[in-house]
N, CA, C and O atoms as a printed pandas DataFrame, in Angstrom:
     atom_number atom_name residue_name chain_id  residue_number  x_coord  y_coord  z_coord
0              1         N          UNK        A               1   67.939  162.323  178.699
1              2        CA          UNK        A               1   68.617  161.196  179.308
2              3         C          UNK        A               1   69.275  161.613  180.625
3              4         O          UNK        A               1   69.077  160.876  181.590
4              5         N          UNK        A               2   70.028  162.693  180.783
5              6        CA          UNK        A               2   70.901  163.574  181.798
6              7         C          UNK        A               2   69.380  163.455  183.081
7              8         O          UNK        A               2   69.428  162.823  184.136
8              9         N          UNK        A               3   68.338  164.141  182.642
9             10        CA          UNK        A               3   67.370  163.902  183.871
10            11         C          UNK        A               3   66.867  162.824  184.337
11            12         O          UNK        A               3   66.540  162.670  185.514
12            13         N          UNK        A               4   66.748  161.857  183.300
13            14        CA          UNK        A               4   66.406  160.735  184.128
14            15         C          UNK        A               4   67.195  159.965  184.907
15            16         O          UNK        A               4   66.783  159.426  185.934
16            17         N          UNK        A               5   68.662  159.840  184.364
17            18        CA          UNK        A               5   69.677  159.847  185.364
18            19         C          UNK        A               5   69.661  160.536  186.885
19            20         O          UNK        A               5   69.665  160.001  187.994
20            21         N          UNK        A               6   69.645  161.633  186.574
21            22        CA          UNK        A               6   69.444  162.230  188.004
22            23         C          UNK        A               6   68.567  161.786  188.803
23            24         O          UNK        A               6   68.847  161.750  190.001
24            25         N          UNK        A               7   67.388  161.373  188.380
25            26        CA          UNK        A               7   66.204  160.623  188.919
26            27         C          UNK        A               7   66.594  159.569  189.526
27            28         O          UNK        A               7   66.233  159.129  190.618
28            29         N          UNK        A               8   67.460  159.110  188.677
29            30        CA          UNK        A               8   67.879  157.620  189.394
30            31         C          UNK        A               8   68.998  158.134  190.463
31            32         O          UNK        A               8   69.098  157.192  191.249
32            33         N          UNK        A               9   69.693  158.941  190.787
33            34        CA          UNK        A               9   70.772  159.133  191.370
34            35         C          UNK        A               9   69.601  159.513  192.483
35            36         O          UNK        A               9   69.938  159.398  193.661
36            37         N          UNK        A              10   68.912  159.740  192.337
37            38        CA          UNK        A              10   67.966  160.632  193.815
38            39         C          UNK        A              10   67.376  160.059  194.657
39            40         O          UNK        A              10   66.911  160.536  195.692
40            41         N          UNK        A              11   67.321  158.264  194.039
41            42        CA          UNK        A              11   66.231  157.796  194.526
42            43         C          UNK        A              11   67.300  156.364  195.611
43            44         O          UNK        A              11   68.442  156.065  195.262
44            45         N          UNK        A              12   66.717  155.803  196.661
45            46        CA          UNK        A              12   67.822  155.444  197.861
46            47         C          UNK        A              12   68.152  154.332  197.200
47            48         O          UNK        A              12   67.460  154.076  196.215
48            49         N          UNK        A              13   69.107  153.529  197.499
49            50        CA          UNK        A              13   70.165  152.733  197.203
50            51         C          UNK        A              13   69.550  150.990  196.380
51            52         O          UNK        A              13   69.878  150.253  195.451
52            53         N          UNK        A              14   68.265  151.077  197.719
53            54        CA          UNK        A              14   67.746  149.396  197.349
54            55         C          UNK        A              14   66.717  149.824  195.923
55            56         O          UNK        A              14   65.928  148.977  195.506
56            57         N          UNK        A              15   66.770  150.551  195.565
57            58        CA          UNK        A              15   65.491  150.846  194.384
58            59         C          UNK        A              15   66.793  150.731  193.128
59            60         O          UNK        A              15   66.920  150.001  192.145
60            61         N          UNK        A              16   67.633  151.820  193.711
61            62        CA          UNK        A              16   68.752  151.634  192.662
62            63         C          UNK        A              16   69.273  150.166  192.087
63            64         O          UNK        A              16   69.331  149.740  190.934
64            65         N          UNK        A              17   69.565  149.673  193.133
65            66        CA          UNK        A              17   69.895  148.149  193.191
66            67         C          UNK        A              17   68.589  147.212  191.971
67            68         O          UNK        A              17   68.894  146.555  190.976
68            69         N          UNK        A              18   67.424  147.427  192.417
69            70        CA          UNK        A              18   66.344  147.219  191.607
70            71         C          UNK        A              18   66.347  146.836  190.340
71            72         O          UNK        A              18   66.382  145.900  189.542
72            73         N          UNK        A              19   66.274  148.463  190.584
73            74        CA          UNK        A              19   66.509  148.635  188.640
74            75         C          UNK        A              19   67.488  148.225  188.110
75            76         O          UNK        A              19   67.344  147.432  187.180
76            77         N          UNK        A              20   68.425  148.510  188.404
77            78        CA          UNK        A              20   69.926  147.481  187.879
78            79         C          UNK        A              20   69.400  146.088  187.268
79            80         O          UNK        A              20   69.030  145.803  186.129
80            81         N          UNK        A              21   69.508  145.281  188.511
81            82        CA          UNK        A              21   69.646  144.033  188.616
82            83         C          UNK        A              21   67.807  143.615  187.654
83            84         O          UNK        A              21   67.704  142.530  187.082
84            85         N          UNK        A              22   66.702  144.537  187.650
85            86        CA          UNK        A              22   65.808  144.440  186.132
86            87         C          UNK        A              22   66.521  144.644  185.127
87            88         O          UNK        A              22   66.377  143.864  184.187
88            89         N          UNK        A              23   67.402  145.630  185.019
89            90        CA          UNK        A              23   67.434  145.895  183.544
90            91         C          UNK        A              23   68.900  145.138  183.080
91            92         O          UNK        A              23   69.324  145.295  181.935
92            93         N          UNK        A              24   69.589  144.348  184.030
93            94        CA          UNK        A              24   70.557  143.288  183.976
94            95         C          UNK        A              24   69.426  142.275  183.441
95            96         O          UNK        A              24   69.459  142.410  182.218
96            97         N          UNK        A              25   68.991  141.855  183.586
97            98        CA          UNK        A              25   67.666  140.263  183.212
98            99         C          UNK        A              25   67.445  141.069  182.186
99           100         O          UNK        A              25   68.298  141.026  181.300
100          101         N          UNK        A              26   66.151  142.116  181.977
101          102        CA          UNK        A              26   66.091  142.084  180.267
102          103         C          UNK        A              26   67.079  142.139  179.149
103          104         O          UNK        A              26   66.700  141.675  178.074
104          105         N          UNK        A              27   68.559  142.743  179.246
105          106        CA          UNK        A              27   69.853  142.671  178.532
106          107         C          UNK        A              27   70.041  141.174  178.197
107          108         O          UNK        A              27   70.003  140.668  177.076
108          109         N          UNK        A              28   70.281  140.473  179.559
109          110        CA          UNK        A              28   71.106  139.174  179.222
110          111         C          UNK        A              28   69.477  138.384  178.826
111          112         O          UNK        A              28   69.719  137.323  178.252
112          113         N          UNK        A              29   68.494  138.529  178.921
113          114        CA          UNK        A              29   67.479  137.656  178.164
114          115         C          UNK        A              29   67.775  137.802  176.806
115          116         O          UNK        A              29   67.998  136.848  176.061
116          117         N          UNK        A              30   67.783  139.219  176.398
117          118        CA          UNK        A              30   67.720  139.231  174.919
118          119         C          UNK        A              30   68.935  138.409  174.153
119          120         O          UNK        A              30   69.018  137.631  173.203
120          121         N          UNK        A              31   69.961  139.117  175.247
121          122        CA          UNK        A              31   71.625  138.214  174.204
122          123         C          UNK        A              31   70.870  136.545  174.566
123          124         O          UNK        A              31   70.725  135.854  173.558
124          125         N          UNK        A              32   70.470  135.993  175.731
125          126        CA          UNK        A              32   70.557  134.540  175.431
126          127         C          UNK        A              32   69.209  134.216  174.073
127          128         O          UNK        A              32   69.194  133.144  173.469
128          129         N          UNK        A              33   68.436  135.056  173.862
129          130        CA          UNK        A              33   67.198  134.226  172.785
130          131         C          UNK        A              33   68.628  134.631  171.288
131          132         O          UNK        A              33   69.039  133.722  170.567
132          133         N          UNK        A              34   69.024  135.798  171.173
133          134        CA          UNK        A              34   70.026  135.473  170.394
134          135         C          UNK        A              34   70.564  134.575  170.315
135          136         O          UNK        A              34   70.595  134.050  169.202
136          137         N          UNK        A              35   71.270  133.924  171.442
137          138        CA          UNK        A              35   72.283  133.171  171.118
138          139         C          UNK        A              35   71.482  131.837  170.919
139          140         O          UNK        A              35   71.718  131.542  169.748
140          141         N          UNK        A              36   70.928  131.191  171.275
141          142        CA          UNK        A              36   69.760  130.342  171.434
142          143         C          UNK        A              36   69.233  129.969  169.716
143          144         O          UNK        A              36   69.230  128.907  169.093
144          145         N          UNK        A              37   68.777  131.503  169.300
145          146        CA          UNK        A              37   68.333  130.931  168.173
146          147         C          UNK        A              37   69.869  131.003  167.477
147          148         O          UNK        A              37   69.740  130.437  166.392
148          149         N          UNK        A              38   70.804  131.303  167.578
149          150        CA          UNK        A              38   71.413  130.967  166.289
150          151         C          UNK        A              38   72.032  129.818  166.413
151          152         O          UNK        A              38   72.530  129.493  165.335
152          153         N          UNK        A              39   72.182  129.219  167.075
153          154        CA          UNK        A              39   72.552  127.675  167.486
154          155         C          UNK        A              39   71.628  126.716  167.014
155          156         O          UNK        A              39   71.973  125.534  167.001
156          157         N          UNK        A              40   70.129  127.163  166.493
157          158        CA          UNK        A              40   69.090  126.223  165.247
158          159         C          UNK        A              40   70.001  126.418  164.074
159          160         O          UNK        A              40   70.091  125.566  163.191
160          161         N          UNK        A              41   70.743  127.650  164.065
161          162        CA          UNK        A              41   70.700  127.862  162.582
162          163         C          UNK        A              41   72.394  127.142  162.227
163          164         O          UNK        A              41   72.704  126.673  161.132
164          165         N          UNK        A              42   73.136  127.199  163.205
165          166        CA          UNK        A              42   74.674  126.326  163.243
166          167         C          UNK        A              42   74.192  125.111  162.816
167          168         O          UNK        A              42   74.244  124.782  161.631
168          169         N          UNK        A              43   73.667  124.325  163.796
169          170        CA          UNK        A              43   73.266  123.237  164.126
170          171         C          UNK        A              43   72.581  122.373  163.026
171          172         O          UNK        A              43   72.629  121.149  162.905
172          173         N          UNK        A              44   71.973  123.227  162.301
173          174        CA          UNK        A              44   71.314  123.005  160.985
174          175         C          UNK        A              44   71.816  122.311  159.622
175          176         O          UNK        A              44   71.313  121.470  158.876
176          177         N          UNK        A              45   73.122  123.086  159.619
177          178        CA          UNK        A              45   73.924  122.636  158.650
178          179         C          UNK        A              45   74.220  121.577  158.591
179          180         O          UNK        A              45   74.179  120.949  159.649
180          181         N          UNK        A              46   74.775  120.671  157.016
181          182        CA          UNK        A              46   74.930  119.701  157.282
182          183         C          UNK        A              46   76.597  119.330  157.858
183          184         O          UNK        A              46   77.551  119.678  157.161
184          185         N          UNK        A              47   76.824  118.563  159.248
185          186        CA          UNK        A              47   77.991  118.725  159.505
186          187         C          UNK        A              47   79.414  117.909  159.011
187          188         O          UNK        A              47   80.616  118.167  158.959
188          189         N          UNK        A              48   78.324  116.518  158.613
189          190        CA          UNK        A              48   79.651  115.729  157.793
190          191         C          UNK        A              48   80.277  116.409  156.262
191          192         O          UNK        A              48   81.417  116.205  155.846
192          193         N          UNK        A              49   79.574  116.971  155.799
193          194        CA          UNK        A              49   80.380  117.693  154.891
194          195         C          UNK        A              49   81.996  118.771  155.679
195          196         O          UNK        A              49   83.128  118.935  155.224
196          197         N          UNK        A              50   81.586  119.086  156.482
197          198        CA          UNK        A              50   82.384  120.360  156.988
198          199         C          UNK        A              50   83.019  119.644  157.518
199          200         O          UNK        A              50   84.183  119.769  157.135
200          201         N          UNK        A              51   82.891  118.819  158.322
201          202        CA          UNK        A              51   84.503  117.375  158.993
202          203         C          UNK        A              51   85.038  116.860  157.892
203          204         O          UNK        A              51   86.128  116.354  158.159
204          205         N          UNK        A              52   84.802  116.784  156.974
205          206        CA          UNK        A              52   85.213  115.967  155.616
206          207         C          UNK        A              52   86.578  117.029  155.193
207          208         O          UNK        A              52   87.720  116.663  154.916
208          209         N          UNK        A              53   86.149  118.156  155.236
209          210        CA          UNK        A              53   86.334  119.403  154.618
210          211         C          UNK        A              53   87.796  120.165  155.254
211          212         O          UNK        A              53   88.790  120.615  154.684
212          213         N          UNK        A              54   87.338  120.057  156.946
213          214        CA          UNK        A              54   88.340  119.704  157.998
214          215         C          UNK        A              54   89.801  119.303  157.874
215          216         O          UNK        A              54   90.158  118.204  157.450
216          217         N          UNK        A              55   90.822  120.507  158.368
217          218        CA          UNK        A              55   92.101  119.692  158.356
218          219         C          UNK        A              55   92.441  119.428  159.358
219          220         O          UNK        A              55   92.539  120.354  160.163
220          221         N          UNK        A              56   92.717  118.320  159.711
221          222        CA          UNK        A              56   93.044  117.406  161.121
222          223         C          UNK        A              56   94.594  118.239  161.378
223          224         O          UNK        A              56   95.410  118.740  160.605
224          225         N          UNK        A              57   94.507  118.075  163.053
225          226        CA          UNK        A              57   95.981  119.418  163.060
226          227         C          UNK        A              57   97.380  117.952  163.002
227          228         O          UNK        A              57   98.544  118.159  162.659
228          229         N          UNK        A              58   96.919  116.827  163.353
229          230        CA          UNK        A              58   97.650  116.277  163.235
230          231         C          UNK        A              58   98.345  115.884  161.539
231          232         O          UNK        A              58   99.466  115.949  161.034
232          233         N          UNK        A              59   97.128  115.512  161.125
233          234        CA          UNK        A              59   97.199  115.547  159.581
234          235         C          UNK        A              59   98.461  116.261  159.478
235          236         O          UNK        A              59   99.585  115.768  159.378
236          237         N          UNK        A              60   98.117  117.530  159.518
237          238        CA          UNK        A              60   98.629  118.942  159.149
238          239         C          UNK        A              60   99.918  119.265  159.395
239          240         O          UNK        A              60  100.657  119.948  158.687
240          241         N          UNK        A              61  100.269  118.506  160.905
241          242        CA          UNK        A              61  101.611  118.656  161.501
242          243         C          UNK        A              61  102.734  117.255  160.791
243          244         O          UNK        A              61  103.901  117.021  160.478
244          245         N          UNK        A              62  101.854  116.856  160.829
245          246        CA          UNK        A              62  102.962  115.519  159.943
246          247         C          UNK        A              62  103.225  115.701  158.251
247          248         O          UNK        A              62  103.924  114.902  157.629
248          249         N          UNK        A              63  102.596  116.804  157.651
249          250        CA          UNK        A              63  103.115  117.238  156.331
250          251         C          UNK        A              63  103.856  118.349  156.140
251          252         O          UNK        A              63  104.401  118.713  155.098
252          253         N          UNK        A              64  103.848  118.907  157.268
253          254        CA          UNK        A              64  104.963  119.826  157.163
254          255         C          UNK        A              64  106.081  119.495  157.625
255          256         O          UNK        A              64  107.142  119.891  157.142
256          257         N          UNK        A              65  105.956  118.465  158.953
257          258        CA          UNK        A              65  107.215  117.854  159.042
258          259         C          UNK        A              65  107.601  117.367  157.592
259          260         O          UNK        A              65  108.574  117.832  156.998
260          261         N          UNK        A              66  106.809  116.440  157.083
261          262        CA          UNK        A              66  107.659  115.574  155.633
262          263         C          UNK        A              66  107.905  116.691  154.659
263          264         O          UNK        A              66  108.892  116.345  154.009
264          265         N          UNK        A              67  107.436  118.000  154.193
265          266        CA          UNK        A              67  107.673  119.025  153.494
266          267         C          UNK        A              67  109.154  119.753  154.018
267          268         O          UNK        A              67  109.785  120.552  153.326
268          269         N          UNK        A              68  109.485  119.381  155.136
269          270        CA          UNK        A              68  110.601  119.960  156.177
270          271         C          UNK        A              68  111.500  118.844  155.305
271          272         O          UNK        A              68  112.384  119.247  154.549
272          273         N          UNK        A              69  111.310  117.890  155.409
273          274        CA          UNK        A              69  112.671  117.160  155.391
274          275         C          UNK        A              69  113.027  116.799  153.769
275          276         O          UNK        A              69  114.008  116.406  153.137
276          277         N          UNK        A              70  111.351  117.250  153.436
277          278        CA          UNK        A              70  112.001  117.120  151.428
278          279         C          UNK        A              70  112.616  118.479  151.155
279          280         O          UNK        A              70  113.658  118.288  150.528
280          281         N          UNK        A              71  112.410  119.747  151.359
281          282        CA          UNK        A              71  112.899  120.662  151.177
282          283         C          UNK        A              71  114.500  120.706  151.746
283          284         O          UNK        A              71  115.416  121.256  151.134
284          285         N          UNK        A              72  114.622  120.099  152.883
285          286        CA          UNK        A              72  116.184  120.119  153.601
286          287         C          UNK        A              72  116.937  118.716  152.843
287          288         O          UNK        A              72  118.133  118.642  153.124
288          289         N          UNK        A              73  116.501  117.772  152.071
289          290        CA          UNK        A              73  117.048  116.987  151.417
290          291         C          UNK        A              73  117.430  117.358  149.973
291          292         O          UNK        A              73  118.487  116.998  149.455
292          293         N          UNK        A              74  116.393  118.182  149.298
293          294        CA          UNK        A              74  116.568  118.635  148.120
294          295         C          UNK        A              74  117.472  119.915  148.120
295          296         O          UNK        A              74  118.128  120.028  147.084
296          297         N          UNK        A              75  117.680  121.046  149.181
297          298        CA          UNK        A              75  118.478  121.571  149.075
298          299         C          UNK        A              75  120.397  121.261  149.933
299          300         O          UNK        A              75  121.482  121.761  149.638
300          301         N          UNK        A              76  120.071  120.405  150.838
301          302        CA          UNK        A              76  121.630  119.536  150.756
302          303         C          UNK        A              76  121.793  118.352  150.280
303          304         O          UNK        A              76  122.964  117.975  150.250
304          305         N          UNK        A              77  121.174  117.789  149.977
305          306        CA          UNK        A              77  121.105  116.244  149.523
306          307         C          UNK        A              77  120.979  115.284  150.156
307          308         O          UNK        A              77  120.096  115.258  151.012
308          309         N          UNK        A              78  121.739  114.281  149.968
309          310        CA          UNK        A              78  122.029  113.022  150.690
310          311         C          UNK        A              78  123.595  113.330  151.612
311          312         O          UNK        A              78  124.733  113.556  151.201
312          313         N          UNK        A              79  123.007  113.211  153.052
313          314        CA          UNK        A              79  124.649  113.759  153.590
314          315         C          UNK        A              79  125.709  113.092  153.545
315          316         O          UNK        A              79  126.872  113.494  153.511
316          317         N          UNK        A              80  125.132  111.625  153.544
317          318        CA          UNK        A              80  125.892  109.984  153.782
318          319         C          UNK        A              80  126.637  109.662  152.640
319          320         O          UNK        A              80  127.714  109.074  152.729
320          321         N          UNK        A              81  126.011  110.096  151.285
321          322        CA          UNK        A              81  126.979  110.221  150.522
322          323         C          UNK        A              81  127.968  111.314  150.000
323          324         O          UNK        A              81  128.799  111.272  149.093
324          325         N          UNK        A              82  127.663  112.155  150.738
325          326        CA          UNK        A              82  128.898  113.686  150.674
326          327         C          UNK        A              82  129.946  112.904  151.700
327          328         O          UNK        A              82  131.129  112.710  151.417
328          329         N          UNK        A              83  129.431  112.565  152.710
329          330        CA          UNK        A              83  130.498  112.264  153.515
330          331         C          UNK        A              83  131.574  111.088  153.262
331          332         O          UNK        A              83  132.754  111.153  153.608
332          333         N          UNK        A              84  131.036  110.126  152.676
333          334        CA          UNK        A              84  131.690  109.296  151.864
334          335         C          UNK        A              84  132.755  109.566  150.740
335          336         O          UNK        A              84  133.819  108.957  150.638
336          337         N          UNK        A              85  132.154  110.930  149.611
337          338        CA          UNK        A              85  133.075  111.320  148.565
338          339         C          UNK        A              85  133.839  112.239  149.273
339          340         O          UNK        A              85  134.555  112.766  148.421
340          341         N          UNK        A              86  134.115  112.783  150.492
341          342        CA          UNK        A              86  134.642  113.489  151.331
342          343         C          UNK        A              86  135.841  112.812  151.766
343          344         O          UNK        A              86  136.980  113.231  151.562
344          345         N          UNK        A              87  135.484  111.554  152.484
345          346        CA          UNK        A              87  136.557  110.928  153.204
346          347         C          UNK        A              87  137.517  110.055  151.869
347          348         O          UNK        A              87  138.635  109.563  152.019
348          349         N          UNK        A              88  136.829  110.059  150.803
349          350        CA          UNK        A              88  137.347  109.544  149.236
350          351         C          UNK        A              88  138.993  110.512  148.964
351          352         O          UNK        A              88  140.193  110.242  148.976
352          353         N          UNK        A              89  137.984  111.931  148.696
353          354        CA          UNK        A              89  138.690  112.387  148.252
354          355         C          UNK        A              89  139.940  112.978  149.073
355          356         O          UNK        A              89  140.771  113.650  148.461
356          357         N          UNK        A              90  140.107  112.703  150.650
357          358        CA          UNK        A              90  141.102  113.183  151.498
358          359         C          UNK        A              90  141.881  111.626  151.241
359          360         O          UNK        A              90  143.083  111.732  150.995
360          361         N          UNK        A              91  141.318  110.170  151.271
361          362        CA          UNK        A              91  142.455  109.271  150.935
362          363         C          UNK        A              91  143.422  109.746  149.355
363          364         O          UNK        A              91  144.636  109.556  149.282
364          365         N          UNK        A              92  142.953  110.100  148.700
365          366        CA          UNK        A              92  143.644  110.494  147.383
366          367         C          UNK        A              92  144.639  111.601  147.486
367          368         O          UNK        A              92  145.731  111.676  146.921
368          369         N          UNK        A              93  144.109  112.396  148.255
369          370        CA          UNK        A              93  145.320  113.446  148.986
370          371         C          UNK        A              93  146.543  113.508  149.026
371          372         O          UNK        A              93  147.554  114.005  148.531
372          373         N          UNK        A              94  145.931  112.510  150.155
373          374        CA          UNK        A              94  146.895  111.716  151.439
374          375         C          UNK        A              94  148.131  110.914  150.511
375          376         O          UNK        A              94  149.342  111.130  150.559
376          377         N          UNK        A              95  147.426  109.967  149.699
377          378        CA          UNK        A              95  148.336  109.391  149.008
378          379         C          UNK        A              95  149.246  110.075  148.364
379          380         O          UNK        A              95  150.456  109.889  148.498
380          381         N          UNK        A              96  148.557  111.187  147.377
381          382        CA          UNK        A              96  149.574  111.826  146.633
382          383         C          UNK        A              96  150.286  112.669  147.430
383          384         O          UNK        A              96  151.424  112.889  147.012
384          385         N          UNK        A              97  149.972  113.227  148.473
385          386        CA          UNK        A              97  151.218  114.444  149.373
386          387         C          UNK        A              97  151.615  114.000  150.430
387          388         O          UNK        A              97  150.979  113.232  151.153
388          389         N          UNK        A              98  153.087  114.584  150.707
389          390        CA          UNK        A              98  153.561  114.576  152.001
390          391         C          UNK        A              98  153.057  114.996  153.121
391          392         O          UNK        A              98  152.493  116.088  153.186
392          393         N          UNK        A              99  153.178  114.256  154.074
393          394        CA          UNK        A              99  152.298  114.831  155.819
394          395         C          UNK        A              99  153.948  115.093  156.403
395          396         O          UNK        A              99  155.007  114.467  156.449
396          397         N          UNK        A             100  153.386  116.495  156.820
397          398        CA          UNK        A             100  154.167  116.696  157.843
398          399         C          UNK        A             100  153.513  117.072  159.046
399          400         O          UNK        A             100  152.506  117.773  158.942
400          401         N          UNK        A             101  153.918  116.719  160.192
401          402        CA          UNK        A             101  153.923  116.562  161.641
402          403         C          UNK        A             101  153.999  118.399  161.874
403          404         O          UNK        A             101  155.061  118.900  161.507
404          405         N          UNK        A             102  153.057  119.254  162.386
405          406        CA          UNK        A             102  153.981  120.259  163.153
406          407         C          UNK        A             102  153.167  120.052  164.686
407          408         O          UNK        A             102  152.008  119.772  164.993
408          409         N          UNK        A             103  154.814  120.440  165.701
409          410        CA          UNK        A             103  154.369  120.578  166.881
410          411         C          UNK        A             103  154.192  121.913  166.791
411          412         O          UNK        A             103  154.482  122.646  165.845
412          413         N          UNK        A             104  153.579  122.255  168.081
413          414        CA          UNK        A             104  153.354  123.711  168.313
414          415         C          UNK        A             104  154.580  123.973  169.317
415          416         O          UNK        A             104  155.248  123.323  170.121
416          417         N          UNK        A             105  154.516  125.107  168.892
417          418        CA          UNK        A             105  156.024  126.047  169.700
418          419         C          UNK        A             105  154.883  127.164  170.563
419          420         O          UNK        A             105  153.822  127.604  170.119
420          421         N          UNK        A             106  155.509  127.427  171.915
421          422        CA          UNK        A             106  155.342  128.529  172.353
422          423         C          UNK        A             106  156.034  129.361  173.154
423          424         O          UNK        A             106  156.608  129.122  174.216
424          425         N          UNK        A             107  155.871  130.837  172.253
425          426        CA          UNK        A             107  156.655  131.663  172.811
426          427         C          UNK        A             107  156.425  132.636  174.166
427          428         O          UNK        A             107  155.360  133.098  174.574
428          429         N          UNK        A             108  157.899  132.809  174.778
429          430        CA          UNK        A             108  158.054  132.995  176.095
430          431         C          UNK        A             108  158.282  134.848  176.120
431          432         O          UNK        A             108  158.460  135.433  177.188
């Protein structure tokens, strides 16, 4: 391999160029009949099964949102009614204890 290299290194620039730009075309011929034929064999399949099969990203994004908000409901609950037995239980407080007023003092 080392000599035929050299061969090619010996020989002037436009021959070099040549061969290249041949043995560029037989490379990319072969990858395109590759690619070529396997696009019979994609293509082949039947495809409404596999769209059926398919998860739509939208689908997808709107159940995790609703999985978001059952999981954040089931682990705090209902907030509207915390906040309600909240403001309940500070009137009952209120009623039973004294409020005192403090101002703030500051020292000099």
């Amino acid at each position: 391999m080392r000599s035929y290299i050299k061969k090619l290194q010996s020989k002037s620039e436009n021959t070099r160029k040549q061969i290249f730009f041949a043995s560029l075309v037989v490379c990319m011929s072969f990858v395109s009949i590759i690619w070529v034929s396997s696009l019979g064999y994609k293509f082949s399949k039947n495809n409404e099964v596999k769209t059926e099969n398919d998860i739509k990203p939208f689908a997808l994004f709107g159940k995790s949102i609703s999985d978001t908000y059952e999981n954040v409901t089931a682990s705090v609950g209902n907030v509207s009614l915390q906040k309600k037995e909240v403001e309940n239980n500070k009137e009952i407080k209120v009623e039973n204890e004294k409020v005192i007023d403090l101002i703030p003092v500051e020292y000099q």
